[in-house]
C-alpha distance (Angstrom), angle and dihedral (degrees) to the residues before:
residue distance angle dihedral
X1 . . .
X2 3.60 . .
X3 4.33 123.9 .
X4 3.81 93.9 -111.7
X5 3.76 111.6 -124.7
X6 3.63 114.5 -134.6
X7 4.20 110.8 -141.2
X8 3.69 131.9 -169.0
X9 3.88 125.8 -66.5
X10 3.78 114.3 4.4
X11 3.79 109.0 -114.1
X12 3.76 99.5 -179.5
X13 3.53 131.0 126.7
X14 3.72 148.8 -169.1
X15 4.01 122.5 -179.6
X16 3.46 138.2 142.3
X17 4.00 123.8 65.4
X18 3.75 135.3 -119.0
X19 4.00 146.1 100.8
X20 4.13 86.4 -97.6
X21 3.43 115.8 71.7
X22 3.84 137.9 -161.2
X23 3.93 121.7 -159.5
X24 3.54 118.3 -166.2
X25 4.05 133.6 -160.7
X26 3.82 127.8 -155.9
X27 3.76 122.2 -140.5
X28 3.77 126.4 -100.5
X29 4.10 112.0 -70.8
X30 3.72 80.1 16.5
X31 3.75 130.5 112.5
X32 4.03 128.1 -171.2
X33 3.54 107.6 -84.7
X34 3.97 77.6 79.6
X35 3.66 86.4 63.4
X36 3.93 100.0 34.8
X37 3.65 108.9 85.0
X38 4.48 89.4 53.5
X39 3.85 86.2 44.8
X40 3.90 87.6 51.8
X41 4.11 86.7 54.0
X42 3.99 89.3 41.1
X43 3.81 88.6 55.9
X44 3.75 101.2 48.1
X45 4.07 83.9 49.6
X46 3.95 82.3 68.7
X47 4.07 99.7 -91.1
X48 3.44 133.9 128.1
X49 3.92 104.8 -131.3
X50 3.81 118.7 -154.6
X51 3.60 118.7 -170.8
X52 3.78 122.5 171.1
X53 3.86 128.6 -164.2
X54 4.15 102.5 -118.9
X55 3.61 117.7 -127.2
X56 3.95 122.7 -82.7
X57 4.02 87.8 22.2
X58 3.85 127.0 112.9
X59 3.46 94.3 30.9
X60 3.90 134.9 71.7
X61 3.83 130.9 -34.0
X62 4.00 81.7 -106.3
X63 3.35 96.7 51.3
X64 4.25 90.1 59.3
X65 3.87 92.7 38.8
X66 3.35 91.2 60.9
X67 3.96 103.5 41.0
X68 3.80 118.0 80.8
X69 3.96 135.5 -143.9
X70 4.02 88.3 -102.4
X71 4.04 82.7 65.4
X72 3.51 90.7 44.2
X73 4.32 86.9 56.6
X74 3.36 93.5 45.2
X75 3.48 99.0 51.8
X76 4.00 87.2 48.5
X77 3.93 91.4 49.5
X78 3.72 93.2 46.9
X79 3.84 88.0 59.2
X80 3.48 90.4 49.7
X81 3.62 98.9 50.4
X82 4.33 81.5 56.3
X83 3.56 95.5 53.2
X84 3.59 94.3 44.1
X85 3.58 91.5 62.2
X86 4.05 93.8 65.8
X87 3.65 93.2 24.2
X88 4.02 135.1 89.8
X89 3.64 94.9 -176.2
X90 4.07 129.1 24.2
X91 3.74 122.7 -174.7
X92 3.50 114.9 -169.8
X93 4.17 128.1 -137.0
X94 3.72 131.4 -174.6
X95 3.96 134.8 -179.7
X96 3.50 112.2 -144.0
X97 3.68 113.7 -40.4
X98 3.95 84.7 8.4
X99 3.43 81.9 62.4
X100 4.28 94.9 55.8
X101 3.80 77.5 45.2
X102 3.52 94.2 57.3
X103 3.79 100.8 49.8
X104 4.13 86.8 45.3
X105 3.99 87.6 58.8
X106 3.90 84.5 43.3
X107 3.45 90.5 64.9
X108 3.87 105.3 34.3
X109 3.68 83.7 49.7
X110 3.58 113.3 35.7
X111 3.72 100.9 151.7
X112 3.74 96.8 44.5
X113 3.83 93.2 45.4
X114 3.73 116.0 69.4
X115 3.51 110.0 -174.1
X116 4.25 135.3 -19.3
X117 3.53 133.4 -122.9
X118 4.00 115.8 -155.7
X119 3.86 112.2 -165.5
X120 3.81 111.3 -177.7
X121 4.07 90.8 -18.6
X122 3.85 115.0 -147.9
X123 3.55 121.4 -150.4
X124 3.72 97.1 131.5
X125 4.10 124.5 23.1
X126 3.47 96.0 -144.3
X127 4.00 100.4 129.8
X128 3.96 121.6 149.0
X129 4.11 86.3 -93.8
X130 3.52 96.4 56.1
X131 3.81 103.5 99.6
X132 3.84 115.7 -133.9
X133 3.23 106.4 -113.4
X134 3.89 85.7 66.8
X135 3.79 90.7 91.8
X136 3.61 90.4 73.5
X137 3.69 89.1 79.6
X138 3.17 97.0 67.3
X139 3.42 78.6 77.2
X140 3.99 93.3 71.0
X141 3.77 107.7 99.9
X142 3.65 97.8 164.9
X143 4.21 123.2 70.5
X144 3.98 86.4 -149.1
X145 3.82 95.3 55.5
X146 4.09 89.9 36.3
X147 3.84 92.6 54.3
X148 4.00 89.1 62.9
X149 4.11 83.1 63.8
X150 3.86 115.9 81.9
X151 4.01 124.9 -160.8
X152 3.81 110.1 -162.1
X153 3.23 106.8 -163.5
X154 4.06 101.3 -121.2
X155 3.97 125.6 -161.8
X156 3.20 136.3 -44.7
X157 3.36 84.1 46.3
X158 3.63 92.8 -156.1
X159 3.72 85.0 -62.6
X160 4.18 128.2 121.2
X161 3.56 99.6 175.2
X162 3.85 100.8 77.2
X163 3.98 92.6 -155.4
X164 3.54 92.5 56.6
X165 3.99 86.5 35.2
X166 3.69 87.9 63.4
X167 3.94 91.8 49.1
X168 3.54 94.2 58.4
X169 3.85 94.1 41.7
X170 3.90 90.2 59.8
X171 3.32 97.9 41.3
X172 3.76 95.7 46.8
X173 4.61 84.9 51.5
X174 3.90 84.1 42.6
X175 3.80 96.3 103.5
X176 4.30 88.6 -120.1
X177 3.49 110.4 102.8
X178 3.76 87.5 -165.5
X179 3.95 97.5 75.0
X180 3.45 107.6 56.6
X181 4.09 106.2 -5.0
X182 4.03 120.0 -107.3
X183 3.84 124.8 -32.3
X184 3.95 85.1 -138.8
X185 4.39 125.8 41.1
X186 3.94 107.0 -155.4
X187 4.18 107.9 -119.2
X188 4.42 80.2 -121.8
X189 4.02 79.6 66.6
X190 3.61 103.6 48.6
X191 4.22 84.5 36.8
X192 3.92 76.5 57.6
X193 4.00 98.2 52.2
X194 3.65 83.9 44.2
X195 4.02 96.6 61.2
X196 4.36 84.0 35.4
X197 3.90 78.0 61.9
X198 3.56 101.6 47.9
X199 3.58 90.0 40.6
X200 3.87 97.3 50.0
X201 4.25 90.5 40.2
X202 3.74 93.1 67.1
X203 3.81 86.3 49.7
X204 3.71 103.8 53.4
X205 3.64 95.7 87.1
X206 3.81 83.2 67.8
X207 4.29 98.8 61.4
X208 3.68 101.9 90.6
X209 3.81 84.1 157.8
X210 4.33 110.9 111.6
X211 4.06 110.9 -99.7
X212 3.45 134.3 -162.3
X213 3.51 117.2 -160.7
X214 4.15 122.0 -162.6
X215 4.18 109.1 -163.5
X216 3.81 123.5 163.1
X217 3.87 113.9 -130.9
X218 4.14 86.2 -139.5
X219 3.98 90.0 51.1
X220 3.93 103.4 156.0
X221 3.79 90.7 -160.2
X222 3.64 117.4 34.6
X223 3.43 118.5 23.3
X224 3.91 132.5 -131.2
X225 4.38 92.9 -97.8
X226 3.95 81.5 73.7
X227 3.74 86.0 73.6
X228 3.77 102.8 34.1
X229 3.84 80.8 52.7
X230 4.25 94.8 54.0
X231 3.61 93.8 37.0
X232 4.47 91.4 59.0
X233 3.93 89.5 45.1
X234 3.83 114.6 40.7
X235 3.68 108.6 83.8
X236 3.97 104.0 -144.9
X237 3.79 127.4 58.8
X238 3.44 127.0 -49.9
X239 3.86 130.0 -167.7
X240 3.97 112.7 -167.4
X241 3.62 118.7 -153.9
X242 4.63 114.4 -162.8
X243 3.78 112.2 -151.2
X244 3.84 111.3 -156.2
X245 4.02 102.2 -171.6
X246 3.95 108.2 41.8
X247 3.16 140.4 70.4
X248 4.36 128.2 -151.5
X249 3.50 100.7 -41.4
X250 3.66 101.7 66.7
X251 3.32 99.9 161.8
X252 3.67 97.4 64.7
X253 3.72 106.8 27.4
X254 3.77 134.8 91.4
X255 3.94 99.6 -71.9
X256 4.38 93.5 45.6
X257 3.62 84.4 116.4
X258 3.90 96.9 66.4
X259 3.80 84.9 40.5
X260 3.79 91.2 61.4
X261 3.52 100.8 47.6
X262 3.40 98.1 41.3
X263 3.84 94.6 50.4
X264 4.32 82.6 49.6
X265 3.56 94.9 50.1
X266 3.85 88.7 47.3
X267 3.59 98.3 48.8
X268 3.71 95.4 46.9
X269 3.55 99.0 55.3
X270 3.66 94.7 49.4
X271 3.84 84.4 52.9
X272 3.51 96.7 52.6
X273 3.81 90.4 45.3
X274 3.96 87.1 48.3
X275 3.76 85.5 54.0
X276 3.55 111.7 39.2
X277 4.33 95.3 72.5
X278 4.08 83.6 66.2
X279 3.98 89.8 47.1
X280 3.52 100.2 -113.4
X281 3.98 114.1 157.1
X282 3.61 117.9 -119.4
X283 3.86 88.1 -120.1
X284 3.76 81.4 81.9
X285 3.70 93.7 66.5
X286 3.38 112.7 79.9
X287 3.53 120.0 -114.7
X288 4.45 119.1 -117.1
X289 3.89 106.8 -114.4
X290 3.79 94.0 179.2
X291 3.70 109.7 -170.3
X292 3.81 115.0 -172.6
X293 3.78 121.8 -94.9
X294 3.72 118.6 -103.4
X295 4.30 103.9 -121.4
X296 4.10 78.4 -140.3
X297 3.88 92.9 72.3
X298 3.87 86.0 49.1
X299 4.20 104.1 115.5
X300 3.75 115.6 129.9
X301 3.76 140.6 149.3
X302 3.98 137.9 -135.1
């Protein structure tokens, strides 16, 4: 494992109370105030919501060059090693390359991660946005030669709803890194998410644990053979959710409602099946009281 690389302001968060758990991942760039406003709506459902800032994020465009996707892991394990302790029951969810992240924990962690949820899953970035001559990357082999590459992250910014859009867009030019991540993700980083993905595909065989996965048809970033691809090589259950009004950022964009209640409605079944072999009642499940999200707590990055 990776020496974890501290970076700027600490964005994490954990709220919410409850013996089941839910730990959630941002994307890459990204920090947690992309995931805050669907942890808020996870918490009053009766969770306790852990969301930790990865390593080499929220600070400068050095500070993520130089991290590496074995920081990234160990910042994500760390977290769930703290919500374990007050926590009978942890599902974990991921946007984007939180979402590789989560199925890589899945499987290094199998009996301390109960079941997954993918939102927007990222193996490959081949969205409608990404320009074609993108592929040539893939190329890049070395982090030294990658880091000379920059990827500014270029409307929509994974965002439909243009209000919202134009949020995120001024936040992201704002100067504060903490807000809506980095206008621009060094080539090291995505040469990083690249290996996370290699490194996480010859695991998936290994997540017997039930999934849901959450992609938007429209998805300007990764397109929908990310989840045909998951759904023919994990070995437990998975339930697939299709958007059809977003775009990347589905946490924060005009369809986040359906996103929330299907991810509460997922994760309390599979609790209730998880608890019914030691005849527990399903009184002791706490029942989804989804309240809408407020378009205020909307602030994401790509």
């Amino acid at each position: 494992m990776g020496v974890v690389v501290s970076a700027g302001q600490d964005t994490s968060f954990k709220i919410g109370h409850g013996r089941a758990g839910f730990l959630l991942l941002h994307g890459l760039a990204g920090t947690p105030v992309e995931m805050r406003a669907y942890g808020e709506t996870l918490a009053r459902a009766g969770y306790t919501v852990s969301c930790p800032q990865l390593a080499g994020h929220c600070g400068t465009f050095d500070d993520l060059k130089r991290s590496t996707w074995q920081d990234w892991a160990a910042s994500a394990s760390a977290a769930l090693t703290d919500l374990r302790k007050s926590c009978d029951f942890v599902v974990v969810g991921g946007l984007s390359t939180g979402g590789v992240l989560s199925l890589w924990l899945a499987a290094e962690r199998p009996k301390e991660v109960d079941g997954v949820v993918l939102l927007a899953p990222t193996l490959w970035i081949n969205g409608w946005v990404i320009p074609w001559y993108a592929r040539f990357f893939d190329l890049v082999l070395q982090k030294w030669f990658a880091n000379l590459i920059d990827f500014p992250d270029v409307p929509p910014h994974g965002i439909k709803n243009p209000e919202i859009r134009e949020r995120v867009h001024n936040a992201m030019n704002s100067g504060d890194s903490t807000l809506a991540g980095l206008p621009v993700t060094p080539g090291g980083a995505i040469l990083e998410h690249r290996w996370l993905v290699k490194a996480t595909c010859r695991r998936l065989g290994e997540v017997h644990q039930p999934v849901l996965v959450i992609h938007s048809r429209e998805d300007d970033l990764a397109d929908l053979d990310n989840v045909t691809y998951l759904m023919r090589r994990l070995s437990g259950i998975v339930d697939t959710v299709v958007l059809n009004d977003c775009y990347h950022i589905i946490t924060s964009d005009q369809q986040r409602h359906i996103v929330s209640e299907r991810s509460i409605e997922f994760v309390n079944r599979i609790r209730r099946e998880a608890l019914a072999p030691r005849g527990l009642q399903e009184a002791d499940v706490a029942s989804a009281q989804v309240t809408p999200l407020k378009p205020a707590s909307d602030m994401t990055a790509a």
